[in-house]
The first five atom37 places (N, CA, C, CB, O) and aatype in JSON, in Angstrom:
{
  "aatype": [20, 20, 20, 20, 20, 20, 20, 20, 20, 20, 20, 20, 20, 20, 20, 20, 20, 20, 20, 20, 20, 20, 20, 20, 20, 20, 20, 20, 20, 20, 20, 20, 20, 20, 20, 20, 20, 20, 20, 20, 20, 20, 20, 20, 20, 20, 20, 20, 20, 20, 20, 20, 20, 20, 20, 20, 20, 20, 20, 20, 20, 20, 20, 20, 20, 20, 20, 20, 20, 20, 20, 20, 20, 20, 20, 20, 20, 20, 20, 20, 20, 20, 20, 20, 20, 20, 20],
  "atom_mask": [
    [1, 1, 1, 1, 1],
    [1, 1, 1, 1, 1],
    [1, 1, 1, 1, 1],
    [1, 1, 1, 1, 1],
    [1, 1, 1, 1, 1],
    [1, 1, 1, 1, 1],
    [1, 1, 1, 1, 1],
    [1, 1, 1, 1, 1],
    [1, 1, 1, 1, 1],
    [1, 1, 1, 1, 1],
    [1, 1, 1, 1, 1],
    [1, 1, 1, 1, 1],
    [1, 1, 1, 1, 1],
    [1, 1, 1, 1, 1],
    [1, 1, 1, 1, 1],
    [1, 1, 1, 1, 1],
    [1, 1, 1, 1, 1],
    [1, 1, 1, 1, 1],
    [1, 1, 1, 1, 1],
    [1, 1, 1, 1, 1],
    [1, 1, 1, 1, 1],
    [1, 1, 1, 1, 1],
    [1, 1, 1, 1, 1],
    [1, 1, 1, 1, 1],
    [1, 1, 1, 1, 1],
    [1, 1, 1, 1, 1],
    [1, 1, 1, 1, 1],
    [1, 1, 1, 1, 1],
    [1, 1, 1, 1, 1],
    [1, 1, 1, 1, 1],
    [1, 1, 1, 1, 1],
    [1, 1, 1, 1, 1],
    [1, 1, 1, 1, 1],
    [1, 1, 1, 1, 1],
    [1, 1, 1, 1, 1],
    [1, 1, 1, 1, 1],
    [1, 1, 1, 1, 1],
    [1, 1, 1, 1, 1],
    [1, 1, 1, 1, 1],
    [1, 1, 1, 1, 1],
    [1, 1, 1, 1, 1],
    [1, 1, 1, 1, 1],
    [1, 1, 1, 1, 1],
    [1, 1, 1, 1, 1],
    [1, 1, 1, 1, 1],
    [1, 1, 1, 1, 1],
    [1, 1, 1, 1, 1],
    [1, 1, 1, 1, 1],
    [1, 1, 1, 1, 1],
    [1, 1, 1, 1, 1],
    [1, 1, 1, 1, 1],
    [1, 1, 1, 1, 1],
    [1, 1, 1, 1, 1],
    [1, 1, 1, 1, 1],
    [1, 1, 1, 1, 1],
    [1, 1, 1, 1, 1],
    [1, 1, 1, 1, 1],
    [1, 1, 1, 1, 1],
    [1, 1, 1, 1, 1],
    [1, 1, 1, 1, 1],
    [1, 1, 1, 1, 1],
    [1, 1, 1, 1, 1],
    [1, 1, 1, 1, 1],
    [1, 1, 1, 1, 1],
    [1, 1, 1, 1, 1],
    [1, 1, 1, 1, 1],
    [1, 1, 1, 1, 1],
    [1, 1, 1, 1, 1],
    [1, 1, 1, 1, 1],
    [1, 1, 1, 1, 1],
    [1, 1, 1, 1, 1],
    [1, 1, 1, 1, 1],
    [1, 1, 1, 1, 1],
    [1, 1, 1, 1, 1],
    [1, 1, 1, 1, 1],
    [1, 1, 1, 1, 1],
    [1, 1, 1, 1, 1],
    [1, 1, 1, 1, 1],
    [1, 1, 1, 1, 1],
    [1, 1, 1, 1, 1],
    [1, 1, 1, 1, 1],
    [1, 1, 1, 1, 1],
    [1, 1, 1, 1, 1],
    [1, 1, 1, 1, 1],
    [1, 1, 1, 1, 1],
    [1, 1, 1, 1, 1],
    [1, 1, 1, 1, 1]
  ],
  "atom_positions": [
    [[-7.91, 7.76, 11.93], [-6.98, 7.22, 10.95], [-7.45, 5.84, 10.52], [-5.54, 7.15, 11.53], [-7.74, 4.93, 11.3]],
    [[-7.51, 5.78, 9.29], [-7.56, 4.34, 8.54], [-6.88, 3.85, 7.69], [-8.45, 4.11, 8.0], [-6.69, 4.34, 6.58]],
    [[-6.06, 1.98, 8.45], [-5.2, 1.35, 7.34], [-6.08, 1.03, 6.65], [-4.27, 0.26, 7.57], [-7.22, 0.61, 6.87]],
    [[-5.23, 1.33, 5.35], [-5.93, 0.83, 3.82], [-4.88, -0.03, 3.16], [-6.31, 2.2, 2.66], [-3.68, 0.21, 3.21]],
    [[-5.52, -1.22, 2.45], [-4.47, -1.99, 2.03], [-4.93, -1.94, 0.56], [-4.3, -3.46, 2.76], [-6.15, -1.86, 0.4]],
    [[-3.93, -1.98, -0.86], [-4.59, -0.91, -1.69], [-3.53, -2.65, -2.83], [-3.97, 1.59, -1.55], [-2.55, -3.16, -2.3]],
    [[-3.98, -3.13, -4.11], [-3.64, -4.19, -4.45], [-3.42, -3.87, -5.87], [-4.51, -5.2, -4.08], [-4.26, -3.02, -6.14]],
    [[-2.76, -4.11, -6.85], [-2.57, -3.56, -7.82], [-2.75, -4.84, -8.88], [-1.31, -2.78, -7.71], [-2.2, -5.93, -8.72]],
    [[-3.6, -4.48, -9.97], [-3.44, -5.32, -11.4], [-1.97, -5.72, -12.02], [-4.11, -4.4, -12.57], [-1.0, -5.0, -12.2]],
    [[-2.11, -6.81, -12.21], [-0.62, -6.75, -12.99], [-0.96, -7.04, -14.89], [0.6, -8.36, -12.16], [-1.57, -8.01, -15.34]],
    [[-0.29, -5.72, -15.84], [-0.42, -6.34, -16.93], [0.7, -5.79, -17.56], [-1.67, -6.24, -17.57], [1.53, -5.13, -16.92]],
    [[0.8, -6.0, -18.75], [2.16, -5.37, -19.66], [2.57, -3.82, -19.0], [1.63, -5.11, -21.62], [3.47, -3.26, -18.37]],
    [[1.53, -3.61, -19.47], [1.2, -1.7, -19.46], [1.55, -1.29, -18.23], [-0.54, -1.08, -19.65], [2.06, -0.18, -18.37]],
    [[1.54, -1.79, -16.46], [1.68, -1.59, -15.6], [2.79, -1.6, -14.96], [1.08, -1.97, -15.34], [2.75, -2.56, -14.19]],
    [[3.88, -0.96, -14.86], [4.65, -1.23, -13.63], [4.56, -0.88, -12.54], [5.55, -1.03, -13.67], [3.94, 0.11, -12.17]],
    [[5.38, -1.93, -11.61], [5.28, -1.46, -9.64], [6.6, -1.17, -9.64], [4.85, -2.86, -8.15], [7.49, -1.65, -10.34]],
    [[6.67, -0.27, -8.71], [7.82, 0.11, -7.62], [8.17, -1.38, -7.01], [7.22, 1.32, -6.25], [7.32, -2.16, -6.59]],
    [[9.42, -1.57, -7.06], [9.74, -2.56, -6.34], [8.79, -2.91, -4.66], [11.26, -2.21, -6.23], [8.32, -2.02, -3.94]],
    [[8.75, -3.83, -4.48], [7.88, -4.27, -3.3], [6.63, -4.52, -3.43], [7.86, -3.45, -2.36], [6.03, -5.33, -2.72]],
    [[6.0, -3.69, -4.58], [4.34, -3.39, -4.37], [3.23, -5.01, -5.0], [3.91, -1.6, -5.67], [2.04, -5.33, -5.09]],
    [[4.57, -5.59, -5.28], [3.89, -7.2, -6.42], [2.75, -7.58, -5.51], [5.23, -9.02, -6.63], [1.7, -7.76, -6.12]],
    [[2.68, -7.76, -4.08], [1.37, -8.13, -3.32], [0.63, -6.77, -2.84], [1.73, -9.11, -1.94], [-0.52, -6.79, -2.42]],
    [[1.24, -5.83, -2.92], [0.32, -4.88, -2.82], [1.15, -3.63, -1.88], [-1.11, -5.57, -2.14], [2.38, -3.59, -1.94]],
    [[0.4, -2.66, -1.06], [0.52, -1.38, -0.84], [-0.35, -1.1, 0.82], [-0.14, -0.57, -2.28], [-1.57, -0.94, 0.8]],
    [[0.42, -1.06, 2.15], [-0.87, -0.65, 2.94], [0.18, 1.12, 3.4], [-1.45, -2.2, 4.74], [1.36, 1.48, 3.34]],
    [[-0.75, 1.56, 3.68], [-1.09, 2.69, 4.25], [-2.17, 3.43, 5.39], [-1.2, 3.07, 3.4], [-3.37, 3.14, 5.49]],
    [[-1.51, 4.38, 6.15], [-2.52, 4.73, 7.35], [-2.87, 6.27, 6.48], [-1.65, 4.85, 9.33], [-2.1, 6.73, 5.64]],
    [[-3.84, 6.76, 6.8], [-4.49, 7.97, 6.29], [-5.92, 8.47, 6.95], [-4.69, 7.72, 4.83], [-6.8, 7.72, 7.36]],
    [[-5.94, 9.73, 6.95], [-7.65, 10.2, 7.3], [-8.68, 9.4, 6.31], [-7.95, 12.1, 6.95], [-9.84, 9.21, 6.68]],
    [[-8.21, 8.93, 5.05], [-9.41, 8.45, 3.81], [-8.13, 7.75, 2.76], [-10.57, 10.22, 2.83], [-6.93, 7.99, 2.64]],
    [[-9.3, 6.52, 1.93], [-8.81, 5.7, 0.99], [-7.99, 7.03, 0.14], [-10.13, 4.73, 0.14], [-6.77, 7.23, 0.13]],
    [[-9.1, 7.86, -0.58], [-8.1, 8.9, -1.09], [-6.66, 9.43, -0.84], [-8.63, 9.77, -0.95], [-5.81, 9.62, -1.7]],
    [[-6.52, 9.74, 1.16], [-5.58, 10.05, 1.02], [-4.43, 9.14, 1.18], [-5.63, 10.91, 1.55], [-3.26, 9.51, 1.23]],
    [[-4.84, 7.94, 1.25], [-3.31, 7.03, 1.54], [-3.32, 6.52, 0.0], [-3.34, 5.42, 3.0], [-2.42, 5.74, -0.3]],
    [[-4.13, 6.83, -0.87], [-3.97, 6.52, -2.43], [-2.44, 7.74, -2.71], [-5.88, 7.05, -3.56], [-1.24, 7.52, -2.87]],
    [[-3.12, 8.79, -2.67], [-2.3, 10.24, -2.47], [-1.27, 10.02, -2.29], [-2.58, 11.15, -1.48], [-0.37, 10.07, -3.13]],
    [[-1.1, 9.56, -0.46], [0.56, 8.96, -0.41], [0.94, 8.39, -1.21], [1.01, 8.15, 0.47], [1.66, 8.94, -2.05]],
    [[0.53, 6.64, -1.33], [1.21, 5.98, -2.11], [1.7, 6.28, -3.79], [0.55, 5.01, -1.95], [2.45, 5.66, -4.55]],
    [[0.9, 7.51, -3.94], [1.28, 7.7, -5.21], [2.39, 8.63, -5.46], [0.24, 8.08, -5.88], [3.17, 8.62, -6.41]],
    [[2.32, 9.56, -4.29], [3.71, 10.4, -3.56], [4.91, 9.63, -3.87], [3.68, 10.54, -1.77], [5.64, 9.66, -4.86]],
    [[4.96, 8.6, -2.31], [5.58, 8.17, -2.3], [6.3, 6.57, -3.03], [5.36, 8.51, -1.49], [7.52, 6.39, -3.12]],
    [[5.61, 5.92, -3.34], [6.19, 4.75, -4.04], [6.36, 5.28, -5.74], [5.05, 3.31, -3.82], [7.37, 5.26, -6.44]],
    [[5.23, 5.65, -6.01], [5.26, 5.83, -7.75], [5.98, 7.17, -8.06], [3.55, 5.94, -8.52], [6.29, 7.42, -9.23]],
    [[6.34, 8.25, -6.84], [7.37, 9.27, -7.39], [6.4, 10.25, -7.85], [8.44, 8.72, -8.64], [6.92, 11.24, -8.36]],
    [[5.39, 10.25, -7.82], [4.1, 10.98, -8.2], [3.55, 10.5, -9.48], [4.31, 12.49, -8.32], [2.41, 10.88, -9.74]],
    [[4.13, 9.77, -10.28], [3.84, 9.37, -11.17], [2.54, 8.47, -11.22], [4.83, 8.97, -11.5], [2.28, 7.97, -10.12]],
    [[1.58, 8.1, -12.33], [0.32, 7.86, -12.56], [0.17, 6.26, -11.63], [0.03, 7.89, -14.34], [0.55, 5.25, -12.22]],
    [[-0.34, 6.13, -10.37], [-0.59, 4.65, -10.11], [-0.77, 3.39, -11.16], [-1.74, 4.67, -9.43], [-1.43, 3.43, -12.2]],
    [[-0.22, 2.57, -10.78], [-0.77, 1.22, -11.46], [-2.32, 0.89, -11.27], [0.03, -0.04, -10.85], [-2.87, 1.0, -10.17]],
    [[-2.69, 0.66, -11.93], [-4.1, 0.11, -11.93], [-4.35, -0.68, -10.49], [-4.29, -0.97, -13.28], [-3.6, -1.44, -9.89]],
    [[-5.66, -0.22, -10.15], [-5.67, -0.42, -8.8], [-7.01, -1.7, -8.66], [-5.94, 1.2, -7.96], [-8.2, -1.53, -8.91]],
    [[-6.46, -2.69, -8.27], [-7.16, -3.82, -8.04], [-8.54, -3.99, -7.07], [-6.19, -4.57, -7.6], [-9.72, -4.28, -7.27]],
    [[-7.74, -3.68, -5.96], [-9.1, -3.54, -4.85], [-8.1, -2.91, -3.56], [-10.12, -5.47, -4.34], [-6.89, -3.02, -3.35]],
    [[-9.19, -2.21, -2.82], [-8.77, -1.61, -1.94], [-9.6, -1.68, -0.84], [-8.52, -0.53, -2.32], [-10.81, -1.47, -0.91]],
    [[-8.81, -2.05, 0.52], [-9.8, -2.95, 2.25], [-9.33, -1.49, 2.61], [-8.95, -4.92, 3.63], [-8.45, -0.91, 2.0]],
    [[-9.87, -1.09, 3.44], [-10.12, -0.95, 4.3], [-10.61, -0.58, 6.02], [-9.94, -1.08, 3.86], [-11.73, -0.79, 6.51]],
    [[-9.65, -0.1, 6.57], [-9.58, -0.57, 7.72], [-9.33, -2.03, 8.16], [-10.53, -0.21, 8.12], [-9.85, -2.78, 8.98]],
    [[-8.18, -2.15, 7.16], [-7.45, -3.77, 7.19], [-7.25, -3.97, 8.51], [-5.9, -4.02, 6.39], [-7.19, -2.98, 9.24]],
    [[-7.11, -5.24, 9.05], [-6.27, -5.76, 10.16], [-5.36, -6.0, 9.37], [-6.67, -6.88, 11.06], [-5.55, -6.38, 8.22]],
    [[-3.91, -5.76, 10.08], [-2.87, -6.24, 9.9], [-2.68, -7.88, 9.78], [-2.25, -5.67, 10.82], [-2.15, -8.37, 8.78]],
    [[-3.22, -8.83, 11.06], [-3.49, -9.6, 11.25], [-3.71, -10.72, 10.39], [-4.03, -9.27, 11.73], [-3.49, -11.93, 10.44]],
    [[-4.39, -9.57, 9.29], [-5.2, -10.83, 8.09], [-4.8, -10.93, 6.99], [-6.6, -10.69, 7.65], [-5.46, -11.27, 6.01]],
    [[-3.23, -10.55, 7.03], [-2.95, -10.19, 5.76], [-1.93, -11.3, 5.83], [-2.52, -8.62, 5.4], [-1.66, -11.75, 6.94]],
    [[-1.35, -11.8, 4.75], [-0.32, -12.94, 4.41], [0.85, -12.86, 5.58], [0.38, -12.69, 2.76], [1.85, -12.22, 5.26]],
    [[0.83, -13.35, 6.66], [1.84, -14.05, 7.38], [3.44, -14.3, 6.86], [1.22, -15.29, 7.58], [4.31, -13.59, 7.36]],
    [[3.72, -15.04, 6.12], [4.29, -15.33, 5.69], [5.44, -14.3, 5.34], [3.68, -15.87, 5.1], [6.59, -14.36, 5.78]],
    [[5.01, -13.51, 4.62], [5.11, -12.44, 3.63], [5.15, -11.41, 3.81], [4.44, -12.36, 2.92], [6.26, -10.89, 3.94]],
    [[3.91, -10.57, 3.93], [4.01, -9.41, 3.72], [3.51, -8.88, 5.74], [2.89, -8.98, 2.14], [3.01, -7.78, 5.98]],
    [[3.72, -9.64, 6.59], [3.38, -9.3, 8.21], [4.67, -8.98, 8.5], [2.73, -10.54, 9.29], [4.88, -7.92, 9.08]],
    [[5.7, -9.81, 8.17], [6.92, -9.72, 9.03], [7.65, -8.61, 8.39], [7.8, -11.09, 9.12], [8.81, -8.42, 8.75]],
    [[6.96, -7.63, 7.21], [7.52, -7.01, 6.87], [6.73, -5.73, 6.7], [8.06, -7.57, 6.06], [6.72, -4.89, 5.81]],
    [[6.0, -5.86, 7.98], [4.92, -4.5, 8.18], [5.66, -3.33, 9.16], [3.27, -5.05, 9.09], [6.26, -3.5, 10.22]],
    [[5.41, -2.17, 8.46], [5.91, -1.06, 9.49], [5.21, -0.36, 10.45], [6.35, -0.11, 8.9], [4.11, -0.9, 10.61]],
    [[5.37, 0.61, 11.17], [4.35, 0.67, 12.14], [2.73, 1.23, 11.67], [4.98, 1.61, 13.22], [2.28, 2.38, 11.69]],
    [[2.21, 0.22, 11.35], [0.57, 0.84, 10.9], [-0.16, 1.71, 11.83], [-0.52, -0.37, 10.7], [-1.35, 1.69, 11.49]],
    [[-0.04, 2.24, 12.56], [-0.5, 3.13, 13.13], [-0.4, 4.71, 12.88], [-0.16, 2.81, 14.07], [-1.36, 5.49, 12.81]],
    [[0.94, 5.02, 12.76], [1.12, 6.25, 12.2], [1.01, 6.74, 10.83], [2.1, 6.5, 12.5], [1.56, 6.23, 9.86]],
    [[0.48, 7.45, 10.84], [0.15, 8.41, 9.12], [1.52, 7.96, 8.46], [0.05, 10.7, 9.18], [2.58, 7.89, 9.08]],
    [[1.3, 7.58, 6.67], [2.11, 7.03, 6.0], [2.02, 5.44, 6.03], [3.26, 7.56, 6.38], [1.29, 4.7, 6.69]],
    [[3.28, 5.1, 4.85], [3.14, 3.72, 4.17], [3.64, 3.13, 5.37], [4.01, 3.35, 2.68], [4.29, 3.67, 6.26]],
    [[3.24, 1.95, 5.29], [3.65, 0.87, 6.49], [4.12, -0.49, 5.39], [1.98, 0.4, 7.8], [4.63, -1.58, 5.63]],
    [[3.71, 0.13, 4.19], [4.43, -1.5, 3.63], [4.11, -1.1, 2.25], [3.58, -3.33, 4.18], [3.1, -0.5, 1.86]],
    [[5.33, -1.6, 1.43], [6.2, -2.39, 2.12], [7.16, -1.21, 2.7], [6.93, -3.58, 1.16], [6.93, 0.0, 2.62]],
    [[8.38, -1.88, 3.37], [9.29, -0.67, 4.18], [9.93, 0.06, 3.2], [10.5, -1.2, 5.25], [9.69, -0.01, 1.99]],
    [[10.64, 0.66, 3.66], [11.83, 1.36, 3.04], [10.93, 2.89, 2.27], [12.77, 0.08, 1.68], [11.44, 3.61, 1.42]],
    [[9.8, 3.04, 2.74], [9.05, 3.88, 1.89], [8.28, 4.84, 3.1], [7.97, 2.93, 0.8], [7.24, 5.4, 2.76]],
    [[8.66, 4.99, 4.15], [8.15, 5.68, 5.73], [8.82, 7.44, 4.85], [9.47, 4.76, 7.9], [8.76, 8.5, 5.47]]
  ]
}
């Protein structure tokens, strides 16, 4: 399994699902498939937002403190870990 932390463009043309303004992590066998999820689950299946850059095999660790750590779900298990409300 690999977290992927997946970051989205912001322009007119684009909207996010609430939460996604810093971005999107997910656990999955491949970038593909936690793209898959997130597009499942946050966008409703609907066409992703333009996709900025995508880590990984993120550490959790290294990601904004502040922000988006204290509001990480369990990254270990298959599915979104962030933001919540989306397991």
């Amino acid at each position: 399994m690999k977290r992927s932390w997946i970051t989205f463009e912001s322009s007119k043309n684009d909207t996010h699902p609430f939460g996604v303004e810093d971005g999107a992590g997910a656990t999955a066998l491949s970038n593909e498939r936690a793209l898959s999820t997130i597009q499942e689950q946050l966008f409703d299946g609907d066409n992703l937002s333009t996709i900025g850059k995508i880590l990984e095999n993120v550490g959790v660790s290294k990601l904004d403190a502040n922000h988006i750590r204290r509001d990480v779900g369990g990254p270990v298990s298959p599915g979104i870990w962030y933001p919540l409300g989306y397991q």
